[in-house]
N, C-alpha and C positions, 0 to 999 in steps of 0.2 A: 160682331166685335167692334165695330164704328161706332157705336156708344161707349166702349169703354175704353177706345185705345188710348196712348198718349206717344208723345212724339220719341220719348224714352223707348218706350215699347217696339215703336215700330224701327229706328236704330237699331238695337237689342236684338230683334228677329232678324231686321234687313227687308223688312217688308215692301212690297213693292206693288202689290194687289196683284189681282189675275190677270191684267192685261200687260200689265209691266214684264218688260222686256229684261232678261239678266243685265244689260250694257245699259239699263237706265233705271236701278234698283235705288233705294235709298242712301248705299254707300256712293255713287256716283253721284248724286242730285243735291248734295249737303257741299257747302263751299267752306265756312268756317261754323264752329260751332262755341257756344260759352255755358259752362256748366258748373255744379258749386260741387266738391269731394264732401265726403260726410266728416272731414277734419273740419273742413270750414272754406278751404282753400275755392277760390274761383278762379277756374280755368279757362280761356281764351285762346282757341287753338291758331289762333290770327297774330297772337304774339309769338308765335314758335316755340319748338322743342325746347331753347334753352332757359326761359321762364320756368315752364314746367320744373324743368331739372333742377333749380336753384327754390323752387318752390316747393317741392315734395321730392326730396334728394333719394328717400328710398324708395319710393314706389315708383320714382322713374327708372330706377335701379333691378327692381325686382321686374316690370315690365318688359326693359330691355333684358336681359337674364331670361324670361319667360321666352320670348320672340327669337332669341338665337337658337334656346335648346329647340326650339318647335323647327328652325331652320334649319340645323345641325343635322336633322334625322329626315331622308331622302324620302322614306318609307311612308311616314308623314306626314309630308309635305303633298307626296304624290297623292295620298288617300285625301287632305285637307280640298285638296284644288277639282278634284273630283266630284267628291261632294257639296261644293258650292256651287258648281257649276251643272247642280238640279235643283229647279226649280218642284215643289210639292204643291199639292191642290191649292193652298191657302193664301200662295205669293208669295212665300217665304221659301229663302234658301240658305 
């Protein structure tokens, strides 16, 4: 797969290879990140949430909406936090 990853990729998975430790995964090791929306929008997560929000009003909208219902539900959350917290053969969790 090291021939065809890209950094989107390995974000997306959370990949961290075999040796990587859950506490030093790719969501850990990333400080700010800058990326383009398929509207056109270029995002800079170093300028803060309220950019974003005044820059794509609904899909910050729909985002936050998305992350509460996931929050709202115990059952959820407990199964979400579980399963991230295994690692599978590939580095990915």
């Amino acid at each position: 797969s090291t021939s065809v990853c890209t950094i989107g990729d390995v974000l997306a998975n959370n990949a961290g290879g075999m040796r990587c430790r859950l506490e030093n995964d790719s969501y850990h090791s990333i400080r700010q990140a800058e990326f383009v929306l398929p509207s056109g929008t270029i995002v800079n997560t170093r300028a803060g949430d309220a950019k974003f929000h005044s820059q794509e009003p609904e899909l910050h909208a729909g985002l936050l909406q998305l992350r509460d219902k996931i929050r709202s539900d115990e059952q959820l959350v407990t199964h979400l936090r579980e399963k991230f917290s295994i690692r599978n053969t590939n580095g990915l969790r």
